[in-house]
Chimera marker file (.cmm) of the C-alpha trace (Angstrom):
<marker_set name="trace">
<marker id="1" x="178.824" y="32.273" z="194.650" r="1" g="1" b="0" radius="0.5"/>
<marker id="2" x="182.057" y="34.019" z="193.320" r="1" g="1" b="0" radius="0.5"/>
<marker id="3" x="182.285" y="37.809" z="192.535" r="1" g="1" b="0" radius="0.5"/>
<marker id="4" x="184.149" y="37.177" z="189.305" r="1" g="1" b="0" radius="0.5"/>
<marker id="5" x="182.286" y="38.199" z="186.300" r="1" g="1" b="0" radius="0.5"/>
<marker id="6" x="180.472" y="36.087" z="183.964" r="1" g="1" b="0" radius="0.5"/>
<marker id="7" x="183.166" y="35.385" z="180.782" r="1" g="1" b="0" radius="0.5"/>
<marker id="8" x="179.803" y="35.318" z="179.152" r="1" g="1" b="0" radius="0.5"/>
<marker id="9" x="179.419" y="38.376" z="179.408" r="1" g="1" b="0" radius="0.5"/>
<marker id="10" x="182.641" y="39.528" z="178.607" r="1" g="1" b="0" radius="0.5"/>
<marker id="11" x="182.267" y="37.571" z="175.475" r="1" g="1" b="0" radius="0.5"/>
<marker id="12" x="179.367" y="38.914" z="174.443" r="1" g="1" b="0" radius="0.5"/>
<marker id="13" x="180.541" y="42.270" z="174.316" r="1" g="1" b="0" radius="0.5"/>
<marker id="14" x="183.882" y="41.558" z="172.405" r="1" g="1" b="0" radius="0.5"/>
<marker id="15" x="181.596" y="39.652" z="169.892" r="1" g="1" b="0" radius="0.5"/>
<marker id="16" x="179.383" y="42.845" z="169.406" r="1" g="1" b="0" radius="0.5"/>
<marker id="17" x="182.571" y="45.334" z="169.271" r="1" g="1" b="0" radius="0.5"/>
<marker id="18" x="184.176" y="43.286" z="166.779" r="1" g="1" b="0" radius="0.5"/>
<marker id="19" x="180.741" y="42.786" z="164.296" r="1" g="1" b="0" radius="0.5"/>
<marker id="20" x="180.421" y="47.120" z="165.018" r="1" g="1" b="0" radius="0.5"/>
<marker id="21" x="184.168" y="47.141" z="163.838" r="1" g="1" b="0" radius="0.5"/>
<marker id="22" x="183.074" y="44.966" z="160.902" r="1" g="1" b="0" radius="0.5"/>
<marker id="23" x="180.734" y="46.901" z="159.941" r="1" g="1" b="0" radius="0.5"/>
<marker id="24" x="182.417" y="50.111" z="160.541" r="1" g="1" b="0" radius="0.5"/>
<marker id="25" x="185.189" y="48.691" z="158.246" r="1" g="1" b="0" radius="0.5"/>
<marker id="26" x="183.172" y="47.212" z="155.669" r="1" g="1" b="0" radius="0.5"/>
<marker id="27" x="181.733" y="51.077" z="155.569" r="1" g="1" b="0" radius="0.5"/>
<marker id="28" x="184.469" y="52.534" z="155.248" r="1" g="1" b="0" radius="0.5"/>
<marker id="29" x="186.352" y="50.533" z="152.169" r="1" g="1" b="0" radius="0.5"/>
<marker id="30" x="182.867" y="50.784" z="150.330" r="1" g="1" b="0" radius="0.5"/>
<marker id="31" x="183.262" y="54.378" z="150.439" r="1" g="1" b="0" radius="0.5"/>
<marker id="32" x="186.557" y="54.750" z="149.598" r="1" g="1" b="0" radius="0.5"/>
<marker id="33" x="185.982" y="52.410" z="146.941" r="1" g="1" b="0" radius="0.5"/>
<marker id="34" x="182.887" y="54.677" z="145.466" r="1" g="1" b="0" radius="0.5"/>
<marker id="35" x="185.383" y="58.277" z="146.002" r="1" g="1" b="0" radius="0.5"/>
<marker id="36" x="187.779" y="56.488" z="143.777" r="1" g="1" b="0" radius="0.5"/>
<marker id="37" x="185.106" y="55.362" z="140.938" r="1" g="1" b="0" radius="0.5"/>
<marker id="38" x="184.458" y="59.188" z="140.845" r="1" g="1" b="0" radius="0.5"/>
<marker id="39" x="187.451" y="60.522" z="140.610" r="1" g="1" b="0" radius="0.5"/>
<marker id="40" x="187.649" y="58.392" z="138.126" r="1" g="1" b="0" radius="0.5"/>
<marker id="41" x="185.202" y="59.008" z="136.376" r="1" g="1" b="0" radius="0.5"/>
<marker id="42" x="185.666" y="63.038" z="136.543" r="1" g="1" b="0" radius="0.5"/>
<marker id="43" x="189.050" y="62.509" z="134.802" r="1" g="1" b="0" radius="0.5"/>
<marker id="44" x="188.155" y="60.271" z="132.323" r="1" g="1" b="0" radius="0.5"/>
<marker id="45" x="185.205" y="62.706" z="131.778" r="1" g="1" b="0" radius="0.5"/>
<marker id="46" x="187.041" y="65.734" z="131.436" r="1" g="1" b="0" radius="0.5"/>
<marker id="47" x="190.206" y="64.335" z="129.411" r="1" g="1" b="0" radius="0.5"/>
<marker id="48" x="187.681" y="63.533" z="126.603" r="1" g="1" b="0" radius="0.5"/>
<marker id="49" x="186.330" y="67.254" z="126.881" r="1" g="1" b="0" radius="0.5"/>
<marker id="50" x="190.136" y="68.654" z="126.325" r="1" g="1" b="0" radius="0.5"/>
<marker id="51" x="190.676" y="66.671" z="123.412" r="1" g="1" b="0" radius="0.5"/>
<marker id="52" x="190.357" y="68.409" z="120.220" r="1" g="1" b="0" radius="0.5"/>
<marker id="53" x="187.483" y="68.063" z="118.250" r="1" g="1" b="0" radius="0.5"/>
<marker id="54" x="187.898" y="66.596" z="114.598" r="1" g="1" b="0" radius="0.5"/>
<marker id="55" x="187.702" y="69.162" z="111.983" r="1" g="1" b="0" radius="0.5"/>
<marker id="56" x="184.142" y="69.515" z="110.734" r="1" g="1" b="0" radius="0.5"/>
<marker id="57" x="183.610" y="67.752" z="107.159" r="1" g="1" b="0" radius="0.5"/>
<marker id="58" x="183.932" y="70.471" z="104.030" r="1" g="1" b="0" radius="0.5"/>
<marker id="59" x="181.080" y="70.906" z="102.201" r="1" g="1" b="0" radius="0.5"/>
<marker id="60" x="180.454" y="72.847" z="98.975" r="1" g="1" b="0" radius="0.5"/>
<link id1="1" id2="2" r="1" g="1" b="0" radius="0.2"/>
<link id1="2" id2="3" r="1" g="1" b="0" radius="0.2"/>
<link id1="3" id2="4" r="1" g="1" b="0" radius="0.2"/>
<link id1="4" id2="5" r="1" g="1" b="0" radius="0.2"/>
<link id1="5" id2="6" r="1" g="1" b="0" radius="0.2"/>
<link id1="6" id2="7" r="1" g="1" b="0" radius="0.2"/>
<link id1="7" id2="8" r="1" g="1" b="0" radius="0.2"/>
<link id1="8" id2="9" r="1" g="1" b="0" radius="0.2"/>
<link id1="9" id2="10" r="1" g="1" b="0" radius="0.2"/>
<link id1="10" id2="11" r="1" g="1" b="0" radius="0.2"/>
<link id1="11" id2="12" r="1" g="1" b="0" radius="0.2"/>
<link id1="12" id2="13" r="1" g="1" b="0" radius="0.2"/>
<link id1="13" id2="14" r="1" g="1" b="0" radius="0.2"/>
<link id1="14" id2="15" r="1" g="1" b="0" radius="0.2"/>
<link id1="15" id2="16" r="1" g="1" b="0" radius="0.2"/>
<link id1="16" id2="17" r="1" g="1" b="0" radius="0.2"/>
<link id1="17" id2="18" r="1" g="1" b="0" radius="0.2"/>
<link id1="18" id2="19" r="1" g="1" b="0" radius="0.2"/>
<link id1="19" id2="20" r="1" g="1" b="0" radius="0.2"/>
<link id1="20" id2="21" r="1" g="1" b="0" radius="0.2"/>
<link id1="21" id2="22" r="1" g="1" b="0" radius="0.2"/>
<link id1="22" id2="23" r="1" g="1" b="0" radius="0.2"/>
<link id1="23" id2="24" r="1" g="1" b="0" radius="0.2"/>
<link id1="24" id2="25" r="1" g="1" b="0" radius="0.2"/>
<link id1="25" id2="26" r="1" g="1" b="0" radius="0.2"/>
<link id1="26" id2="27" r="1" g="1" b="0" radius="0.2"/>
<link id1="27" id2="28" r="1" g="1" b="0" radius="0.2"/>
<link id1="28" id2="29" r="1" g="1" b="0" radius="0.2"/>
<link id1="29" id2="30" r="1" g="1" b="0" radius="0.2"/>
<link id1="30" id2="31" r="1" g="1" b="0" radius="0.2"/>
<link id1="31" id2="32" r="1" g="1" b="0" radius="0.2"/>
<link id1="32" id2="33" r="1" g="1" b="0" radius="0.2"/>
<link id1="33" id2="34" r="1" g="1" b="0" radius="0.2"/>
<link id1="34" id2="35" r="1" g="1" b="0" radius="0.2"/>
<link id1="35" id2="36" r="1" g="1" b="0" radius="0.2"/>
<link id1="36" id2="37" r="1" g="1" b="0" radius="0.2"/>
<link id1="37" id2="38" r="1" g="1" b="0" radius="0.2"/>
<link id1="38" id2="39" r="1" g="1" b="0" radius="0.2"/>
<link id1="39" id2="40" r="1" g="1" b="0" radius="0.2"/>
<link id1="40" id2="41" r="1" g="1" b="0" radius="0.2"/>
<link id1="41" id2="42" r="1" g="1" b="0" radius="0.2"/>
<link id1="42" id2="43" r="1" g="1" b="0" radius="0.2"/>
<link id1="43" id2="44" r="1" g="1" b="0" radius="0.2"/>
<link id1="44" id2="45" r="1" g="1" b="0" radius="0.2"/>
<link id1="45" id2="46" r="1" g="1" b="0" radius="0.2"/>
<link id1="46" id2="47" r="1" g="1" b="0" radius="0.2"/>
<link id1="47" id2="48" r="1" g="1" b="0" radius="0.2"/>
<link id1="48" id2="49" r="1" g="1" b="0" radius="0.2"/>
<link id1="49" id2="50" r="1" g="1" b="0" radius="0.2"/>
<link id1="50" id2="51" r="1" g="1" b="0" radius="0.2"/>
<link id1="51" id2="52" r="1" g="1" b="0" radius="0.2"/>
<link id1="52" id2="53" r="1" g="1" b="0" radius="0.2"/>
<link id1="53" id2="54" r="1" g="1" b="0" radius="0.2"/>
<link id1="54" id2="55" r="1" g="1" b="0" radius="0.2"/>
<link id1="55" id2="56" r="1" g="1" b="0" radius="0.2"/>
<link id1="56" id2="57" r="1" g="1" b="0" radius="0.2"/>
<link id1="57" id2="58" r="1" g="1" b="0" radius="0.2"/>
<link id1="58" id2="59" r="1" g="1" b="0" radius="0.2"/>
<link id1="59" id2="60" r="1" g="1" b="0" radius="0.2"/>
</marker_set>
């Protein structure tokens, strides 16, 4: 028997810290990408509000 560690093992935890880093990433641009379809949105929202309103039809 040898007191060196398993490289098993030692793979096994890179494998899990780089699916948590995934995931962590993968987290991440999804929210950035949902901030940005709101601000968006928000602008869009009120640039139509500060446009001027056609003048109402004359009646008689």
């Amino acid at each position: 028997m040898t007191d060196k560690p398993d490289k098993t093992d030692k793979t096994n935890w890179t494998g899990a810290a780089a699916m948590a880093g995934a995931a962590i990433g993968s987290a991440a641009l999804a929210a950035a990408l949902l901030y940005a379809s709101r601000r968006k949105e928000r602008a869009e929202k009120a640039a139509k509000a500060a446009e001027p309103s056609p003048a109402p039809p004359e009646t008689d």
